[in-house]
C-alpha positions in Angstrom: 96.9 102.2 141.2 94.9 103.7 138.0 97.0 105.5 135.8 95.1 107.8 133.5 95.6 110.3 130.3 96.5 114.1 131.9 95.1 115.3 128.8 96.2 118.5 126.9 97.6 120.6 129.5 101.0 121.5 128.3 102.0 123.2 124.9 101.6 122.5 122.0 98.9 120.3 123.0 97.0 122.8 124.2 96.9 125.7 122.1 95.8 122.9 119.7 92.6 122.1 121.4 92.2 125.2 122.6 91.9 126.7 119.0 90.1 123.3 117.2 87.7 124.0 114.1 84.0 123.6 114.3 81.3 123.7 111.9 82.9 126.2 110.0 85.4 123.9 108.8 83.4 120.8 109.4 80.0 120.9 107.9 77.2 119.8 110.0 75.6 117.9 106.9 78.8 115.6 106.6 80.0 114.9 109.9 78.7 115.0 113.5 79.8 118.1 114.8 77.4 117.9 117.9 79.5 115.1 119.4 82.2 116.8 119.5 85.6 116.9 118.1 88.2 114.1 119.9 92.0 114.6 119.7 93.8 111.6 120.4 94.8 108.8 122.1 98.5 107.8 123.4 101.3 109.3 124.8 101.9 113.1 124.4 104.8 113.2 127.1 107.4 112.9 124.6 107.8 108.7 124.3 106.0 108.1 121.3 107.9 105.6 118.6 105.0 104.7 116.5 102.5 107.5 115.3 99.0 106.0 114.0 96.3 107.9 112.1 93.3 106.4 111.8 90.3 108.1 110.4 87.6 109.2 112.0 85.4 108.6 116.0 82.7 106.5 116.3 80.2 105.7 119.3 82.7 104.1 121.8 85.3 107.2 121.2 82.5 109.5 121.6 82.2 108.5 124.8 85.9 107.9 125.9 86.4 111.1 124.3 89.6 109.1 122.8 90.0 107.7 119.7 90.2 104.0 118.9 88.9 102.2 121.6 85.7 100.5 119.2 86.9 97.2 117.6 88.9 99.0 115.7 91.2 100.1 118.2 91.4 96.1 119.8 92.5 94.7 116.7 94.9 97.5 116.2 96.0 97.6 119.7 97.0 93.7 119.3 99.0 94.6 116.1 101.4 97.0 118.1 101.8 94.7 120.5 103.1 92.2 117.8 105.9 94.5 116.8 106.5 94.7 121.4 104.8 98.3 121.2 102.5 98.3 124.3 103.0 102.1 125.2 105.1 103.9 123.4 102.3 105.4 120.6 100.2 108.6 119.8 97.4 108.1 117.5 95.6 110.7 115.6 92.5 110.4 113.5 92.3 112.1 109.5 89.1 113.7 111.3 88.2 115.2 114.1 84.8 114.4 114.3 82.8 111.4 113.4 81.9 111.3 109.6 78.3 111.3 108.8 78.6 108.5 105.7 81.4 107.3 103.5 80.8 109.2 101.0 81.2 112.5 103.1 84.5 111.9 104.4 85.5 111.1 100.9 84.4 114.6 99.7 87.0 116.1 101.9 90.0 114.6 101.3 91.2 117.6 99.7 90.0 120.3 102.1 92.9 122.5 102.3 91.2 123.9 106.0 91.2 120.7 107.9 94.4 119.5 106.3 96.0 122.5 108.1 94.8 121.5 111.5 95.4 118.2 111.2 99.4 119.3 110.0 99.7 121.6 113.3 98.9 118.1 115.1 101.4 116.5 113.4 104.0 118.7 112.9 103.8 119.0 117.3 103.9 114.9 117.5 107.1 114.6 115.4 109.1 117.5 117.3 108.4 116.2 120.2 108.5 112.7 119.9 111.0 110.3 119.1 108.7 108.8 116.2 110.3 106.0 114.1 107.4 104.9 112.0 103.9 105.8 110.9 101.3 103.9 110.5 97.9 104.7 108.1 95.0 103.1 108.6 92.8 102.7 105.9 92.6 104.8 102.7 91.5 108.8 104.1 94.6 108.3 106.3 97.2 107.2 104.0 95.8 110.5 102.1 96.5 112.3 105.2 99.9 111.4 105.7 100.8 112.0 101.9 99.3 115.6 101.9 101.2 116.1 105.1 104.5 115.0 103.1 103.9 118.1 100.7 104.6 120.1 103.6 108.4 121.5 104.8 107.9 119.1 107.7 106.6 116.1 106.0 109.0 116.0 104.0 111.7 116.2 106.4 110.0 113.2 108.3 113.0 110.4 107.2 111.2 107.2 109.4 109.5 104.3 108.0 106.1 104.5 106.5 103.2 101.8 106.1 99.6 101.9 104.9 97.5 99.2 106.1 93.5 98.3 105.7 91.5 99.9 108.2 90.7 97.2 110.8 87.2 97.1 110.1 87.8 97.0 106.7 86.4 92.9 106.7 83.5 94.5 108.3 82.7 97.1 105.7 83.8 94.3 103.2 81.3 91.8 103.8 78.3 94.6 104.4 79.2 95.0 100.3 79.0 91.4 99.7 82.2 90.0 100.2 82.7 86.7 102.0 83.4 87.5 105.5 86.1 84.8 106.0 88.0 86.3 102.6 87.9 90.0 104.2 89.0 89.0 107.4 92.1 87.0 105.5 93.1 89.7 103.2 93.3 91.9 106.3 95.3 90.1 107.9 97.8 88.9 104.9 97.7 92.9 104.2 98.9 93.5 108.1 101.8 91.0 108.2 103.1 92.1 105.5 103.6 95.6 107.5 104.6 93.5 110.5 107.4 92.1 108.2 108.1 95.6 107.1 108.2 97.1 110.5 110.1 94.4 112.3 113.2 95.5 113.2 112.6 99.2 112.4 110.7 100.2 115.4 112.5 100.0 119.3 110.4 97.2 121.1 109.0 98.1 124.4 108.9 94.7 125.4 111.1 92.4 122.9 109.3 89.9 121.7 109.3 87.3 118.6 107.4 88.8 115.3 104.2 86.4 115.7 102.1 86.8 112.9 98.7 86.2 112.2 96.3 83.3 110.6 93.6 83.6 108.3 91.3 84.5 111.1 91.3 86.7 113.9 92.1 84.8 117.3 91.0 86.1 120.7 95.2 86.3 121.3 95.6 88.7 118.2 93.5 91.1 120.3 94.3 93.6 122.8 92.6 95.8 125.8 93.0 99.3 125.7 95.2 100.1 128.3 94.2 102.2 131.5 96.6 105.0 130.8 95.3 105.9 127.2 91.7 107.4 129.0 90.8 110.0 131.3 90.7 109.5 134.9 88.2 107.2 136.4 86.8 105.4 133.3 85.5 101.6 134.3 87.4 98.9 133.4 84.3 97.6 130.6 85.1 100.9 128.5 88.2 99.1 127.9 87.1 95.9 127.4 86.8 93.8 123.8 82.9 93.8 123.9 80.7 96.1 122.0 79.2 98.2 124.7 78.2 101.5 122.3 76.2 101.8 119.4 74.2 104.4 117.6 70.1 103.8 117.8 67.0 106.0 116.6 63.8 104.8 114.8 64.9 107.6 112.2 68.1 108.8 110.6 67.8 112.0 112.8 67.4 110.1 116.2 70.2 107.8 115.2 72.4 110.2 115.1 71.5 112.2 118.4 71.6 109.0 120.2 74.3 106.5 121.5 73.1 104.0 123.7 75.7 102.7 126.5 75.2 99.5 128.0 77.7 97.3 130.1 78.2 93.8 128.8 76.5 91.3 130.9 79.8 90.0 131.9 81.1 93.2 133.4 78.2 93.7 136.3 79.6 93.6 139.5 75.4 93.8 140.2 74.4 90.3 139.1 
């Protein structure tokens, strides 16, 4: 058996992408319209506990047409499962399509037009879902969630709240400079101190003791993307926890029309 996303065919989820913004909302010269704009990832049949909003695609959601499935998504996958959340989620990005530079999705955080889209997304996932906690990822989403508040619905909202790093945030750490073993730790001090806060405030799928993490990222703290989060008939490697994506050009304009897949040498049933 392969269970699989049904995708948006049932109200509200589908006037929602039936009526999504494009460039006149989203300037090409700031994000990367031509990919596309992705929705989601996670249940929208109504089961949802936990409601994640992340910030924006990259290569590997491009291509699931999902978000968070990159590293990103693994290491955050591994943290719901801490708290026994292995299906019961819906994630949402601050962005529907990938932003072209920091700075860029930055300049936005105020945009009254996508804020309104974004909302309609929102308000849907917490009147039809039984959502007990929200979870920001990163600084653009915790801005999200706050301008969200301002609204009739957002306020209403009376769950628990927690804004964590983004989990690449030891990445994007040590490309400025900062020791990559000091990122990686202050993630992860940062993160169970939202396990601690979220323990005992969501409903477990699977009850499990709070296990929380080292100073390093172990290949147990991680988690595969499960089948039922992606559209039918995906392989297996999509899902996996190696890098199998990434942008490539000898110039900043071919970089950006071109994603290069490749399946991990581990993951050819060929050789």
């Amino acid at each position: 058996m392969h269970p699989f996303d049904p995708g948006y065919a049932a109200d509200p989820y589908a006037a929602l992408v039936r009526d999504y913004p494009g460039t006149d909302i989203y300037p090409a010269t700031d994000f990367r319209v031509e990919w596309g704009p992705i929705f989601h990832r996670g249940r929208l049949d109504g089961t949802a506990r936990v409601l994640v909003i992340g910030q924006d695609p990259a290569a590997h959601e491009a291509i699931t047409r999902r978000i968070l499935v990159g590293t990103a998504g693994r290491r955050f996958q591994g943290f719901l499962a801490k708290l026994g959340i292995d299906t019961s989620y819906v994630m949402i990005n601050t962005y529907l399509y990938s932003v072209y530079g920091q700075s860029a999705g930055n300049a936005h955080t105020g945009d009254d037009n996508i804020a309104t889209y974004r909302h309609g997304w929102l308000d849907a996932l917490i009147a039809h879902n039984p959502v007990e906690a929200v979870i920001a990822l990163g600084g653009l989403a915790d801005n999200a969630f706050h301008t969200w508040r301002k609204t009739a619905t957002g306020a209403a909202y009376t769950g628990a709240y927690q804004h964590v790093l983004h989990p690449t945030y030891p990445d994007s750490a040590a490309s400025s400079g900062t020791d990559p073993a000091q990122a990686m730790a202050k993630l992860l001090a940062n993160w169970n101190a939202a396990l601690t806060a979220l323990d005992g405030t969501i409903t477990p799928d699977t009850a499990r003791p709070l296990t929380p993490y080292g100073t390093t990222l172990t290949p147990a703290d991680l988690a595969t993307i499960p089948e039922a989060d992606l559209p039918a008939g995906l392989p297996a490697w999509m899902r996996s926890d190696e890098a199998w994506a990434s942008r490539q050009g000898a110039t900043p304009a071919e970089k950006r029309a071109t994603i290069t897949v490749q399946i991990p040498a581990d993951q050819r049933p060929f050789t």
